[in-house]
C-alpha positions as CSV (number, residue, x, y, z in Angstrom):
1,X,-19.8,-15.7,-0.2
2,X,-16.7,-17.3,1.2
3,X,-17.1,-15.1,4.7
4,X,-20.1,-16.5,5.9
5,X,-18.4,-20.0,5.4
6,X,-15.0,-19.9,7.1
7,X,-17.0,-17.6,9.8
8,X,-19.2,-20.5,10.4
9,X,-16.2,-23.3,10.3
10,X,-14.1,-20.5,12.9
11,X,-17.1,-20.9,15.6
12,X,-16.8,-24.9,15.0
13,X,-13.5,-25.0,15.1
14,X,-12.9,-28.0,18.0
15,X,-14.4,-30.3,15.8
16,X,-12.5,-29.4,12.8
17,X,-8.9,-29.8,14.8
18,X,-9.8,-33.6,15.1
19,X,-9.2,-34.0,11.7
20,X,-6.0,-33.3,9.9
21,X,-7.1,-33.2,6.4
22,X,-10.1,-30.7,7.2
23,X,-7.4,-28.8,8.8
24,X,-5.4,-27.8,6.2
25,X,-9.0,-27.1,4.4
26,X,-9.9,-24.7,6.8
27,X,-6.8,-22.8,6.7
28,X,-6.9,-22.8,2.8
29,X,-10.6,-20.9,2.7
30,X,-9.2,-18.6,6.0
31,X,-6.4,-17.5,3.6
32,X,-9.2,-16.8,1.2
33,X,-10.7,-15.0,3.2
34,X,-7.8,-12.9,3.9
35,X,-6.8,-12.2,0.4
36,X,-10.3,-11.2,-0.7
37,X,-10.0,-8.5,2.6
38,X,-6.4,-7.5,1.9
39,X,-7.8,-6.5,-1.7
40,X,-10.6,-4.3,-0.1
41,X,-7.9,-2.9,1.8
42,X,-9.5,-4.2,5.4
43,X,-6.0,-5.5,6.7
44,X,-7.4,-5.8,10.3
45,X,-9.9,-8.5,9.2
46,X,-7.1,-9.8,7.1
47,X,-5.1,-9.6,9.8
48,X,-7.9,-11.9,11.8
49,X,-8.5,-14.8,9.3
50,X,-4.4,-15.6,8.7
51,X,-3.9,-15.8,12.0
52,X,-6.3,-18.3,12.1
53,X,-5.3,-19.7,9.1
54,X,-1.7,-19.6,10.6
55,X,-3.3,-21.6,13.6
56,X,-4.3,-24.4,11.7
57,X,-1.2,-25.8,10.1
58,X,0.5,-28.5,11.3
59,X,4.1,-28.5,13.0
60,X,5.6,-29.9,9.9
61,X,3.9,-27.6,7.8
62,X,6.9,-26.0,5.9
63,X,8.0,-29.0,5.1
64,X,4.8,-31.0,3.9
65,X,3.0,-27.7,2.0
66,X,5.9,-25.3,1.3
67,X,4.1,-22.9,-0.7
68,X,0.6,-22.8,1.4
69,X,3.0,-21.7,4.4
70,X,4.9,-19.0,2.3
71,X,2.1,-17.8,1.1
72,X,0.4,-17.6,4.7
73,X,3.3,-16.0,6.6
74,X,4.1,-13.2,4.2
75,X,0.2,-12.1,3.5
76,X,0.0,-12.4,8.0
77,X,3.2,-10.3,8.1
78,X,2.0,-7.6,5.3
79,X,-1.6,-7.4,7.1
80,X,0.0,-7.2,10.5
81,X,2.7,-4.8,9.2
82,X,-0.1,-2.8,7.8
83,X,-2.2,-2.6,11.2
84,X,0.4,-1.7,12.9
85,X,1.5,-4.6,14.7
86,X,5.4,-4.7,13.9
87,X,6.3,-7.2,16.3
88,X,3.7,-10.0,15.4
89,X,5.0,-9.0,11.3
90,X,9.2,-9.4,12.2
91,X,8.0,-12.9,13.5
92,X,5.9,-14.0,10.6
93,X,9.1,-12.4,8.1
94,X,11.4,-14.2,10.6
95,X,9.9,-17.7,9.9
96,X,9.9,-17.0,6.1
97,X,13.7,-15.6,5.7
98,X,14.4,-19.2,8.2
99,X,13.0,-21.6,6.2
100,X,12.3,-20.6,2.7
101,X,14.3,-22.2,0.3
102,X,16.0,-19.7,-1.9
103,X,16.0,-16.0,-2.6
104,X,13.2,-15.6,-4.6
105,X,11.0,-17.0,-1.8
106,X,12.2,-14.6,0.4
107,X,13.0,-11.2,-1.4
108,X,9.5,-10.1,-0.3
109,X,9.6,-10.9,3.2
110,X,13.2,-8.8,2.9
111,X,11.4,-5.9,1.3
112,X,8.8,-6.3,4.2
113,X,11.3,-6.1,6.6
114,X,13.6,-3.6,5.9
115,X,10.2,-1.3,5.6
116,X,10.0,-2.2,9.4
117,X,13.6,-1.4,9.8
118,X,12.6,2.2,8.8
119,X,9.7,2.7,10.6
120,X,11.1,2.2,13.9
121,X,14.4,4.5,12.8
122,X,16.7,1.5,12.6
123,X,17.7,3.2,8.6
124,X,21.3,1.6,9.1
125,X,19.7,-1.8,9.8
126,X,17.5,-1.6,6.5
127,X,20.3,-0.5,4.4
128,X,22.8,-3.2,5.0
129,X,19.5,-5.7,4.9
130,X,19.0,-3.8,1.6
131,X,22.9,-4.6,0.3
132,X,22.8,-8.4,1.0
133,X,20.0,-9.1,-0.8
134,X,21.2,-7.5,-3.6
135,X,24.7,-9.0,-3.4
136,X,22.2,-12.3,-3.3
137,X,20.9,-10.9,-6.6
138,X,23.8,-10.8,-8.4
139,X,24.6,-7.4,-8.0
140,X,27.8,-8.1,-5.7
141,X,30.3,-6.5,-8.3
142,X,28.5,-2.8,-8.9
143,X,28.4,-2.8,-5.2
144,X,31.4,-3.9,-4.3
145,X,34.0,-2.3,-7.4
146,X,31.7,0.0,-9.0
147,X,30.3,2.1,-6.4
148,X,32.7,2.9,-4.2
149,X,34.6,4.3,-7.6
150,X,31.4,6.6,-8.2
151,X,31.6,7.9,-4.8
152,X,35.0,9.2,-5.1
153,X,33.6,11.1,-8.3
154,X,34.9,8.9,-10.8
155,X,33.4,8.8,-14.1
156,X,30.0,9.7,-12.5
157,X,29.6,13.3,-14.1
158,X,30.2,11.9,-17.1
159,X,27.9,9.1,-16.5
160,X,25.1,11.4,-15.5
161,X,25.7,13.7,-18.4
162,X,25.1,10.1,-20.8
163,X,22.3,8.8,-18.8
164,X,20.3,12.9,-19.0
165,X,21.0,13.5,-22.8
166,X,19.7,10.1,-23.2
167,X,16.6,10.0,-21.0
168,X,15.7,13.6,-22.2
169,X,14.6,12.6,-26.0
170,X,13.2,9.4,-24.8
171,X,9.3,8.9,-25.3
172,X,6.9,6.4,-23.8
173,X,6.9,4.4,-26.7
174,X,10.4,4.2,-26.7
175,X,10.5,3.2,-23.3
176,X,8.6,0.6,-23.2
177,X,10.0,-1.2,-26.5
178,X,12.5,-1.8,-24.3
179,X,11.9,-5.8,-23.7
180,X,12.4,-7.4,-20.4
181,X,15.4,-9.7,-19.7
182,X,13.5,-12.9,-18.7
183,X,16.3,-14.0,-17.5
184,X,17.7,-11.7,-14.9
185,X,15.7,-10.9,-11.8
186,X,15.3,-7.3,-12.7
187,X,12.4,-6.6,-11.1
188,X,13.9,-7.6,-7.7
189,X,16.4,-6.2,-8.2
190,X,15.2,-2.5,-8.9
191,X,12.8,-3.1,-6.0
192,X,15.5,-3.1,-3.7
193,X,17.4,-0.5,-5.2
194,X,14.8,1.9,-5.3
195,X,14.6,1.5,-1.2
196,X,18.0,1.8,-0.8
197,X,18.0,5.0,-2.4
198,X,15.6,6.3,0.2
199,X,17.7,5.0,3.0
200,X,21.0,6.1,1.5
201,X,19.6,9.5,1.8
202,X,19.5,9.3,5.7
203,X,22.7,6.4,6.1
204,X,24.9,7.3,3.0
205,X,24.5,10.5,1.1
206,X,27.1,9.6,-1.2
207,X,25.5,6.8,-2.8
208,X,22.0,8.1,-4.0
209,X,23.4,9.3,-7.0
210,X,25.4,6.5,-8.3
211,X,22.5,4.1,-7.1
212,X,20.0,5.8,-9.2
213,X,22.3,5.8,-12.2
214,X,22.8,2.3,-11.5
215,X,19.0,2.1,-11.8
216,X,18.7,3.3,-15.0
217,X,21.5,1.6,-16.8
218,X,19.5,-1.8,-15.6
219,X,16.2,0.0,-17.1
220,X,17.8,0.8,-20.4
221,X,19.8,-2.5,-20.6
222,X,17.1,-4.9,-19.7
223,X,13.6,-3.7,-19.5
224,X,11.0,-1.1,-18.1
225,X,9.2,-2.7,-15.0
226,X,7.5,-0.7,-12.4
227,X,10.1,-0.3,-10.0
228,X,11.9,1.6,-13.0
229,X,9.5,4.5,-12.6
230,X,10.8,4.7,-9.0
231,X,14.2,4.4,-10.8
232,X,13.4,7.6,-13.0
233,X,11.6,9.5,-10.2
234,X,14.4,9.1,-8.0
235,X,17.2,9.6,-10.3
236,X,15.1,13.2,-11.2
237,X,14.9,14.0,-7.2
238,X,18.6,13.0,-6.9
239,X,19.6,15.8,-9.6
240,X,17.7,18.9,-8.1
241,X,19.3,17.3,-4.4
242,X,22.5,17.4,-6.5
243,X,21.3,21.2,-7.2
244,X,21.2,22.3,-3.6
245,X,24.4,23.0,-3.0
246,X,24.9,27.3,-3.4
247,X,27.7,26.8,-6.0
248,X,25.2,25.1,-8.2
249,X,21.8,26.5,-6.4
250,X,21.4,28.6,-9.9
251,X,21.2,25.7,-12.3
252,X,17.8,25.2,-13.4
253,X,16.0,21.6,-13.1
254,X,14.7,21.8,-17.1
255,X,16.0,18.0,-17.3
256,X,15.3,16.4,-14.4
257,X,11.6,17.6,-14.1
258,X,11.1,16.1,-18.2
259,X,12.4,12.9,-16.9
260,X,10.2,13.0,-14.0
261,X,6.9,13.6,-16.4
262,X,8.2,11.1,-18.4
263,X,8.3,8.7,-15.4
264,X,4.9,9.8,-14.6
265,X,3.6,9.1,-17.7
266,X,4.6,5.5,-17.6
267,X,2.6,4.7,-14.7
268,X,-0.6,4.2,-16.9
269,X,1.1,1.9,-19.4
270,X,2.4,-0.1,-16.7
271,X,0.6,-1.8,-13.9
272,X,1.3,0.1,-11.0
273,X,-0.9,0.4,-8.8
274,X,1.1,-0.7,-5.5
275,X,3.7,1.9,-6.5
276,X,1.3,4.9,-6.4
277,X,2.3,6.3,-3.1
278,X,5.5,6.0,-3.7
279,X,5.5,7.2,-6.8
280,X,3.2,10.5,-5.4
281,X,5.6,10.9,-2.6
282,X,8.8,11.6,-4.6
283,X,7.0,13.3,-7.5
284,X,4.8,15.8,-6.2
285,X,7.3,15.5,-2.7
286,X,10.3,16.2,-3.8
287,X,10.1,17.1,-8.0
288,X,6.8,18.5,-8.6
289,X,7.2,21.5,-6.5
290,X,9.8,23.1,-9.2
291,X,7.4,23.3,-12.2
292,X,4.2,22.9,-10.8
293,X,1.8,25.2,-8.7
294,X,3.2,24.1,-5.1
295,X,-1.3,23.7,-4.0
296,X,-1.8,21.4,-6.6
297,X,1.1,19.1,-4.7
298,X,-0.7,19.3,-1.9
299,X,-3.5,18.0,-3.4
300,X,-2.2,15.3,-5.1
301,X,0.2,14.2,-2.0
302,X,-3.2,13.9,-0.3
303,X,-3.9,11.4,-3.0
304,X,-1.0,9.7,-2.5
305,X,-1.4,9.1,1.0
306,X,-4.9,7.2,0.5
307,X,-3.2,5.2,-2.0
308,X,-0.6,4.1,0.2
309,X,-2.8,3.5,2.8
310,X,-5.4,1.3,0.8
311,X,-2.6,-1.0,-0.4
312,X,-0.7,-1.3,3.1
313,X,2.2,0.7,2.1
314,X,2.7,2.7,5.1
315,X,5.8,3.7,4.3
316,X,5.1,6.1,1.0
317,X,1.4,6.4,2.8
318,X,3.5,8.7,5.4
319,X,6.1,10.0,3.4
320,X,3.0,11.6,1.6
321,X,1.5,12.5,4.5
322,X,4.9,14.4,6.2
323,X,5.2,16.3,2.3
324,X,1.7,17.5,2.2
325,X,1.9,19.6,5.5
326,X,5.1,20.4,4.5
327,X,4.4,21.7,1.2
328,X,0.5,23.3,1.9
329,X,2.4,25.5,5.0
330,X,4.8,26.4,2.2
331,X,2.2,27.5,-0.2
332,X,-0.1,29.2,2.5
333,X,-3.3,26.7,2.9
334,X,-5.6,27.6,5.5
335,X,-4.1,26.7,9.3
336,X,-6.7,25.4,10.9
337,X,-7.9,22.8,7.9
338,X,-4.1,22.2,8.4
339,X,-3.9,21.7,12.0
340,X,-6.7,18.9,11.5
341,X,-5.2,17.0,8.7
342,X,-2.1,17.4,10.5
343,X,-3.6,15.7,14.0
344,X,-5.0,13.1,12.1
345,X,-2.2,12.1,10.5
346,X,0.0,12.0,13.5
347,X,-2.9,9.7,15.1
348,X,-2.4,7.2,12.3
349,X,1.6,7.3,12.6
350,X,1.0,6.8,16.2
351,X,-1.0,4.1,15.7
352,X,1.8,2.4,13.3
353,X,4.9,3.3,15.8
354,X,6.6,5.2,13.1
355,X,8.6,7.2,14.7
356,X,9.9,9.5,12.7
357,X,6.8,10.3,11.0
358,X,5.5,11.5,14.5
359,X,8.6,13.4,15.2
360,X,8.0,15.0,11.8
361,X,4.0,15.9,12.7
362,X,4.7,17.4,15.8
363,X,6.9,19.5,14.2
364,X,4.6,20.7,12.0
365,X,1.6,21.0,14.1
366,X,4.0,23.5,16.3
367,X,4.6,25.8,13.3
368,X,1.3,25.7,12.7
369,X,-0.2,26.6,16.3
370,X,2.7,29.5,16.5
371,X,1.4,30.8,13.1
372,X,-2.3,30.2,14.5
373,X,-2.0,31.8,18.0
374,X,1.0,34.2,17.4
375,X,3.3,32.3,19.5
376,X,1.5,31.8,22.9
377,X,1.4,28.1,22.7
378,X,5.4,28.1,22.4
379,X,5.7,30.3,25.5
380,X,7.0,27.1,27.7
381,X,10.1,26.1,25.2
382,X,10.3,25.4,21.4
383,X,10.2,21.7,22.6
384,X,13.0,20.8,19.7
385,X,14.8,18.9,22.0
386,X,12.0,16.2,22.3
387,X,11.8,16.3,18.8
388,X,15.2,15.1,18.6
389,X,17.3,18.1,17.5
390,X,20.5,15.7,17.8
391,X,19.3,13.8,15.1
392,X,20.6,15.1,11.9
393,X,17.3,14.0,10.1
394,X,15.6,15.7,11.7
395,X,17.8,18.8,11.8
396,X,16.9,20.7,8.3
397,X,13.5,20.3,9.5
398,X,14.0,21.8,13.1
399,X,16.0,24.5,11.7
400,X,13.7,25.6,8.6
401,X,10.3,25.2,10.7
402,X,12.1,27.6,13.8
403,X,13.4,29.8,10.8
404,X,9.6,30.2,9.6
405,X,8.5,30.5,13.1
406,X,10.4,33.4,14.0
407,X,9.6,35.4,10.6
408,X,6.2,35.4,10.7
409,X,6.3,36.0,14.7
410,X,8.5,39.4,13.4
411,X,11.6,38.4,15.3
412,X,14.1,39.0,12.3
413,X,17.5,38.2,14.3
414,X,16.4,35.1,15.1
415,X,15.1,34.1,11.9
416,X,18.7,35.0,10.8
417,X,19.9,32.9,13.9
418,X,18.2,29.7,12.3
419,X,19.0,30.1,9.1
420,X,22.2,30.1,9.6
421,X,22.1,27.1,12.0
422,X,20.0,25.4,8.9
423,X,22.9,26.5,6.2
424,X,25.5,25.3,8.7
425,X,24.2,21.9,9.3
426,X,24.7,21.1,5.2
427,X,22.0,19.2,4.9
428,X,19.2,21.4,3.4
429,X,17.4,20.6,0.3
430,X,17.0,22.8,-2.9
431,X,13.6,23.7,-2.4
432,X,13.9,24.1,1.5
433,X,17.6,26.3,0.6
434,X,14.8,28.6,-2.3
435,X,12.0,28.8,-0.1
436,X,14.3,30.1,3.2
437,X,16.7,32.0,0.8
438,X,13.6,34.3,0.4
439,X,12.7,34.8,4.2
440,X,16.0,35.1,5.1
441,X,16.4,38.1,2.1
442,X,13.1,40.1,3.7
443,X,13.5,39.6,7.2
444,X,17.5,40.9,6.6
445,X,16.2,44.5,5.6
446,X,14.5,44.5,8.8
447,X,18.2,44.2,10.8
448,X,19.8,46.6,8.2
449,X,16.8,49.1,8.7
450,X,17.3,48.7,12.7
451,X,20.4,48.7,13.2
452,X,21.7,51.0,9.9
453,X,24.1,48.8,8.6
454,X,24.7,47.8,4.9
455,X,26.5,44.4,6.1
456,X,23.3,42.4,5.3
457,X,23.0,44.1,2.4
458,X,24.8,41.0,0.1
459,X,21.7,38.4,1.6
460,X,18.9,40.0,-0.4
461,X,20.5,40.5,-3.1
462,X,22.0,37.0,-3.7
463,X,18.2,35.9,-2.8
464,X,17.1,37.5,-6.0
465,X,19.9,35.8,-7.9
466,X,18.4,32.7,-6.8
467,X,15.0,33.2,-7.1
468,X,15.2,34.7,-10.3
469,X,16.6,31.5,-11.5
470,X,13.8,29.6,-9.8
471,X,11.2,31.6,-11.5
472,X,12.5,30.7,-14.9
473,X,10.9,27.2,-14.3
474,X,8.0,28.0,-12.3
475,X,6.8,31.5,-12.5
476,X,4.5,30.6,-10.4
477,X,5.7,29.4,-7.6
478,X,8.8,31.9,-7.0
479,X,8.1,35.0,-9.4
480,X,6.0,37.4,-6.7
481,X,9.0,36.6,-4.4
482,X,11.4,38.2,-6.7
483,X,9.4,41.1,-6.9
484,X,8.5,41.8,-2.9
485,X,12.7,41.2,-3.1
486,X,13.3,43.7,-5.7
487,X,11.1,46.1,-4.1
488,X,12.4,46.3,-0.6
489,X,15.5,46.7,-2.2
490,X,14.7,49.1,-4.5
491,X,12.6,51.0,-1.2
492,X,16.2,50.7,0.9
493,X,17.8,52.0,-2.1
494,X,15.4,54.7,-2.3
495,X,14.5,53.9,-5.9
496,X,10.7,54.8,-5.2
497,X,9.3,54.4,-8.6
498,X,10.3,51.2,-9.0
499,X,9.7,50.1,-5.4
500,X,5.7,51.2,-6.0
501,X,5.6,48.9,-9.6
502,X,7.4,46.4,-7.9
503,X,5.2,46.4,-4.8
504,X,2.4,46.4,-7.0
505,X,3.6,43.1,-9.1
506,X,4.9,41.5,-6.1
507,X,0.7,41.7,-4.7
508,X,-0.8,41.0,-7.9
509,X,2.0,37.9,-8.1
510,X,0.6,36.5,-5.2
511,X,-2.8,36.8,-5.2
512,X,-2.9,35.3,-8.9
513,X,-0.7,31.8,-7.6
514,X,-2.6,32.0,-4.4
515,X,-0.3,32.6,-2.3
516,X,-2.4,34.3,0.4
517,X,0.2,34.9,3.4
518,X,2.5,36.5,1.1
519,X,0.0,38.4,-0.6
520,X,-0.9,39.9,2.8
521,X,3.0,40.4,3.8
522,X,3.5,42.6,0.4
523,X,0.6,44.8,1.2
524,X,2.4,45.3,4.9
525,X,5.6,45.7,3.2
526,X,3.9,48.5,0.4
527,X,2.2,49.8,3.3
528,X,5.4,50.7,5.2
529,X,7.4,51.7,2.0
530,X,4.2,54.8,1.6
C-alpha cells in the first residue's frame, strides 16, 4: 500500500521541504514507489515518482548518501530511457559516470548509455564507449594485442574449429558445472561484450567473430552467467554470417544451430529474464530461421518484443520488432494483419526516437502496401532516398525489399537490377543472400524466355545448388523452392515429365510449410508450363 502514502506526502510536499530529515524519507518511499512500478513494467509512473524522489535530495547528496543517489539516478535514467525521454536519461547517466566512485558503480549507467548511443544512430559512439569500459575491466590486452591478430586471420580458424568441436558435445549439465570465477568481473564483462558485438556488426565487421570467440573462452574459463547465452547465440549467428559469403554459401549451419539450442536451453536454468528479448531477437532473428519453420519465428519474435518492452529493453524490444516483419513477409503472413503490426510498431519507435528502427518500418510498410495495392501507392518515387539509401545499414535492406518489390510487381529486369545492386554492396546476410538467390533464379527465366538468351541460364542453376544445400537443414523452409527451381528449368529445358512432378511437388511443398504466396506463384508457374 506504499502508493496511496507517498501520493499523499507528494500533495503535502511544502511542508515536508522544511524538514531535512523527512526529506530524505520522502524520497526513500518515492523510490519505492518507483521500483515496485518499474517491476510492473509501468515506467511512466516510475518515471513520475524518481523524479520526485530525485527532487528531494539535498545538494550534497552524493556525498552524504552515496548509494541512495546511485541507486536513484540509474533507476530515473532506465525509466526515462524506457519512456522515451533520452535527453532527461543522458543527464541522469551523466551525473552517475561524474561522480560515482569506481567502475562497478558505473558499468550500468555505461551499458545504459551506450544503448542511447544506438538508438539515436550514433553506433561509432557506443562502440568506443563499449572499448573503455572494458579496457577498465581488465580486458585491455585481448583488445589491444589479441584482436587486432584475429582480424588479420591469425589463429582464428583454428580457434573457431576448437571452440565448435568443443561446444558441439557440450550438455547443459556440463555447462553449468562450470563454476563462476568470484573473483573476476565476468559478468560485466560479457555484458559489454555481447553489445559490442551488435555494434561491431554496423562499426567493425571484422571483429564480431573474434569478439564472440573471446566470449566463449571467458564462458568456458570462468563460469556460465547469463550474458554467456548472448555469448553462445551470438557466436552461432556470427558463423552462419561467416556462411554468407558465395564461396562458403553451401556449407550447412549443422553446428552453429546445436550451439544455438544449446544456448536456448540454458535460459531456464539460469535466471534470465532481462535477457529474453535479446535472447529472442538473435535466436529466432538471425539463427532460428535455418532449422526452424520461418512462421513459428514470427511468432516467437512477437514474443520477444513484449518481453523487451515489459523490462524496458527497447533495444532487443525493436530488434524483435524490425525481424518479425522481416521474417513474416518472408514466410508469406497475411499483408494486411502485417501492415497493422507493422504501423504500430513504427508508432512505438517513433515514440522512443529510434531512428533506425523507423527507417527500418517504413521500409517495410512500403513492401507491404506495393504487395497490397500492386504498386499504386509507389507511383510518386520508391522514397529510398529518405530512407537513407547512403547509409550502408540500411543498404541490404533497401536493395532486398526493392528486389521483392519488383518480383512480385512482374518487372523481372529490375528485380535483376537490385539484386545485383544488393550482391554488389557485400553486405548481405546468409538468409537474405538464400531467400533472394531464389527470386533472382525464377524471375531470370522470365528475361531468358523474353529475350531468347541462354546467358542467364548459370543464375537458376547455381540457385538450386544453393538451395539444395539449404534444404538439407530445413526441408521446410527451402525444399518447395528447389522444386518450382527445378521445374522451370526442367520446362525451359523441355524436360516435360519432370517439369509436371516437379510442379506438382513444388505446390504440395508449399502448401504443406505454408507458404501461401509461393504456393500461388507455382500454380501460375504450372499454369504457364501446360
Amino acid at each position: 500500500a506504499v502508493f496511496p502514502i507517498v501520493d499523499q506526502i507528494n500533495r503535502g510536499l511544502q511542508s515536508v521541504l522544511q524538514a531535512p530529515a523527512m526529506c530524505i524519507a520522502s524520497a526513500e518511499l518515492n523510490l519505492e514507489a518507483g521500483v515496485k512500478c518499474c517491476e510492473q513494467s509501468d515506467f511512466s509512473t516510475s518515471n513520475t515518482y524518481l523524479t520526485k524522489a530525485l527532487s528531494l535530495l539535498p545538494n550534497e547528496a552524493w556525498a552524504s548518501h552515496y548509494n541512495l543517489s546511485l541507486q536513484m539516478h540509474f533507476l530515473s535514467a532506465k525509466s526515462a530511457y524506457s519512456c522515451g525521454d533520452s535527453e532527461k536519461a543522458c543527464k541522469a547517466v551523466r551525473a552517475i559516470l561524474k561522480e560515482g566512485s569506481c567502475i562497478e558503480d558505473k558499468v550500468d549507467a555505461y551499458f545504459l548509455l551506450v544503448n542511447i548511443f544506438q538508438a539515436r544512430e550514433k553506433a561509432e559512439n557506443a562502440y568506443l564507449t563499449c572499448l573503455e569500459v572494458l579496457v577498465d575491466l581488465g580486458e585491455k590486452d585481448f583488445l589491444n594485442d589479441r584482436l587486432p591478430d584475429y582480424c588479420d586471420g591469425k589463429d582464428l580458424v583454428s580457434m573457431v574449429a576448437e571452440i565448435t568441436r568443443n561446444l558441439e558435445c557440450k550438455t547443459e549439465e556440463q555447462m553449468m558445472a562450470i563454476k563462476v570465477d568470484g573473483a573476476l568481473k565476468i559478468s560485466y564483462i560479457m555484458k559489454f561484450y555481447s553489445f559490442i558485438a551488435v555494434l561491431a556488426f554496423f562499426v567493425k565487421p571484422k571483429v564480431v567473430l573474434p569478439i564472440c570467440c573471446r566470449m566463449l573462452e571467458l564462458t568456458l574459463a570462468h563460469g556460465v552467467t547469463k550474458h554467456s547465452v548472448m555469448g553462445l547465440l551470438q557466436y552461432s549467428a556470427a558463423l552462419c554470417q561467416r556462411s554468407s559469403c558465395k564461396t562458403e554459401i553451401a556449407s550447412h549451419v549443422q553446428a552453429p544451430c546445436i550451439i544455438a539450442k544449446l544456448a536456448m536451453s540454458l535460459l531456464n536454468r539460469i535466471e534470465s529474464s532481462d535477457i529474453i528479448g535479446r535472447a529472442f531477437s538473435v535466436y529466432y532473428g538471425l539463427i532460428a530461421h535455418y532449422a526452424e519453420p520461418i512462421q513459428s519465428c514470427g511468432k516467437w519474435l512477437s514474443k520477444g518484443f513484449e518481453a523487451g518492452m515489459s523490462n524496458g529493453d527497447t533495444f532487443s524490444a525493436f530488434f524483435c520488432a524490425n525481424h518479425h516483419i522481416r521474417v513474416s513477409l518472408i514466410g508469406g503472413d497475411n499483408l494486411s494483419t502485417l501492415l497493422r503490426e507493422s504501423e504500430y510498431y513504427l508508432s512505438v519507435v517513433e515514440q522512443h526516437g529510434n531512428i533506425l528502427s523507423k527507417k527500418l518500418f517504413l521500409m517495410y510498410q512500403q513492401t507491404i502496401r506495393v504487395l497490397i495495392d500492386k504498386g499504386a501507392s509507389n507511383q510518386n518515387g520508391d522514397g529510398v532516398n529518405e530512407l537513407g539509401q547512403s547509409d550502408v545499414r540500411m543498404a541490404e535492406t533497401i536493395h532486398f525489399q526493392k528486389a521483392l518489390q519488383s518480383f512480385w510487381l512482374g518487372y523481372a529486369e529490375r528485380c535483376h537490377h537490385y539484386v545485383l545492386k544488393l550482391l554488389q554492396a557485400n553486405v548481405i546476410g546468409r538468409h537474405h543472400r538464400l531467400i533472394i538467390s531464389f527470386y533472382h533464379g525464377i524471375s531470370s527465366f522470365t528475361q531468358i524466355k523474353r529475350h531468347r538468351t541462354s546467358k542467364l541460364k548459370q543464375i537458376p542453376k547455381e540457385a538450386i545448388v544453393t538451395l539444395r544445400a539449404a534444404a538439407k537443414d530445413s526441408k521446410w523452409n527451402y525444399g518447395n523452392k528447389v522444386h518450382l527451381l527445378e521445374a522451370e528449368l526442367s520446362s525451359y529445358e523441355g524436360r516435360n515429365e519432370d517439369a509436371n512432378s516437379l510442379y506438382a511437388a513444388a505446390i504440395i511443398a508449399s502448401r504443406s510449410s505454408r507458404f501461401i504466396h509461393e504456393q500461388g506463384l507455382a500454380c501460375e508457374l504450372a499454369g504457364l508450363h501446360y
